[in-house]
NUVO-87764 format. One record per residue (C-alpha): x, y, z; residue in one letter. Coordinates in steps of 0.02 Angstrom, whole numbers, plus 50000, padded with zeros to 5 digits. Example, Ala and Ser with C-alpha at 12.3 -4.5 7.8 and 13.67 -1.06 7.14 Angstrom:
2
506154977550390a506844994750357s
END
This chain:
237
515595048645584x514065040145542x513705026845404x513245034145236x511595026045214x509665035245177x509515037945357x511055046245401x511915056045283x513895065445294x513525082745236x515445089045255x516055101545390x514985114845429x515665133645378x515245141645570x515395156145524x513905155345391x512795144345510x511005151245512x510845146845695x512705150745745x512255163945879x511035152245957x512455137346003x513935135246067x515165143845963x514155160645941x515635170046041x516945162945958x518075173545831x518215167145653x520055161545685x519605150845827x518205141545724x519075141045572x520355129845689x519095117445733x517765118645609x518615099945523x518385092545696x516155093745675x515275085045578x513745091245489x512385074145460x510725075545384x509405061045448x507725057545358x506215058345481x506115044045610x507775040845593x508445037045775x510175047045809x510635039545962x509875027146078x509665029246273x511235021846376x512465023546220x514005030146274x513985048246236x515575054546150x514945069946070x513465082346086x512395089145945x511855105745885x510175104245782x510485114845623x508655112645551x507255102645587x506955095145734x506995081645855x505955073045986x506745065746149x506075047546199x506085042746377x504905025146405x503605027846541x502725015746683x501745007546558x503355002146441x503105013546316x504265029146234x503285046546258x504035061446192x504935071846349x505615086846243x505435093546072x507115102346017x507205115945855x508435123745779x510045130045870x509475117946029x510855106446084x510655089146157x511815075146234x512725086846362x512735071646492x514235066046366x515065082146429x515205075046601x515655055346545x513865047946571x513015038246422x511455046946333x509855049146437x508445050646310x508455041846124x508275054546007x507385053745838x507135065845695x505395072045676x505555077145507x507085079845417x508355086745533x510245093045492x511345091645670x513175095845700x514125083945791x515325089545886x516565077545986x516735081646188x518875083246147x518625097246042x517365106546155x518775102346301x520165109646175x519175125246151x518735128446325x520425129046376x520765144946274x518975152946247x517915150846414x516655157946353x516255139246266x515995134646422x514965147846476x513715144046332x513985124846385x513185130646551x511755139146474x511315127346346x510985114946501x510185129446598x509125127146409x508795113046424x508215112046615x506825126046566x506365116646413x505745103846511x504975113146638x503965122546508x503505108246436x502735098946618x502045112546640x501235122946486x501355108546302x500555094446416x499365100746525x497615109146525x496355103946371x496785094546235x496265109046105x497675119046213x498885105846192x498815105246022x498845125345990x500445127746125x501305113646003x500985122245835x501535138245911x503155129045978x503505124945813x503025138845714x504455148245622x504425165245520x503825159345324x503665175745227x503615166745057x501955159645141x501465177845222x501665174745389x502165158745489x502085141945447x502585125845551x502775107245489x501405099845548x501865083545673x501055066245607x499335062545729x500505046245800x501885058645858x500595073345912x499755062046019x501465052446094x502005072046119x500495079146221x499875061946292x498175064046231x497235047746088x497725048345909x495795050645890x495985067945999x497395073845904x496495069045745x494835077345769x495735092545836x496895096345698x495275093545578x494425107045683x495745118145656x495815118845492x493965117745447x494245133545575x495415142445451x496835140445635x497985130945498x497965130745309x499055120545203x500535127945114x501725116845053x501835096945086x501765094445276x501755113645307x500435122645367x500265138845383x499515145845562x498475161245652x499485164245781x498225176745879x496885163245846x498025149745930x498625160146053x496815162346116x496315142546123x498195139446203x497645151546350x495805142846370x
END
């Protein structure tokens, strides 16, 4: 379990069976005997945003369900610096190369304020042994994860910037009807720009365009509220 301190902070076990994004991980097969059996064994952590949750090469010994939020995979690049490889949301998992004994590939870092549940390798061995269809999910979380990436090579970081930009906010985007539509937390200009290798500057004069464009609005702190058909049409361009 992690330290108590402002960055990481012990939220209890989760209650599985009441998770908002429990048919999108591992578990979402499972009975509610079998989780009740295990559910003392995860860990539910809250992390304030930019708070790193593990570092490249430490030893993996559990992977990590993001409950809400989100976080951004580091991975350094020729020149010595960390760009953002992968943006995971909620129900995403990440640090599966602990299933298979190897340390963690990427350091990962809350965007904004993310809730994860840890769960230790042991227990996902336990449960496998009686409910294959863990693993199963196991195998299609890193099937996930393999398209993630390819998705993002190939459609968040390539073409125009402008297109860059829109294909993130739509990424992120998530169903707000108390705002009357959708509305995504909008990424600070540093991380946009680490995300969709493009100048702070870029990323700066393109999210002013968009809203002096009416493409986001604010709604509530970092929220902003987007038009998705408007997006849509300068993420195609």
């Amino acid at each position: 379990m992690p330290p108590r301190t402002a960055s990481a902070l012990w939220c209890g076990h989760p209650k599985c069976s009441h998770c908002p994004v429990r048919e999108l991980g591992l578990f979402g097969d499972l009975d509610a005997d079998a989780l009740a059996r295990y559910e003392r064994e995860i860990d539910r952590i809250e992390y304030a945003a930019g708070s790193v949750i593990y570092r490249g090469g430490d030893a993996g010994d559990a992977i990590l369900t993001v409950r809400a939020g989100a976080i951004k995979l580091l991975a350094p690049s020729a020149d010595g610096q960390a760009r953002i490889v992968r943006l995971l949301r909620p129900g995403d998992v990440t640090g599966l190369e602990a299933m298979v004994g190897e340390p963690y590939g990427h350091e990962a870092q809350a965007l904004w304020r993310t809730q994860v549940c840890r769960i230790p390798v042991s227990t996902i061995r336990r449960l496998s042994e009686t409910a294959p269809e863990v693993s199963e999910r196991v195998m299609h979380a890193w099937h996930h994860l393999v398209t993630q990436a390819d998705d993002w090579i190939a459609h968040i970081v390539t073409g125009p910037a402008r297109s860059r930009v829109a294909r993130l906010l739509l990424h992120v985007a998530e169903p707000a009807p108390e705002f009357g539509g959708e509305a995504a937390v909008l990424p600070t200009r540093e991380d946009m720009a680490a995300m969709l290798s493009t100048t702070l500057e870029t990323a700066s004069r393109i999210v002013v365009e968009f809203r002096r464009n009416g493409l986001i609005k604010p709604a509530k702190g970092r929220l902003v509220t987007i038009d998705r058909a408007a997006l849509e049409t300068v993420a195609q361009a």
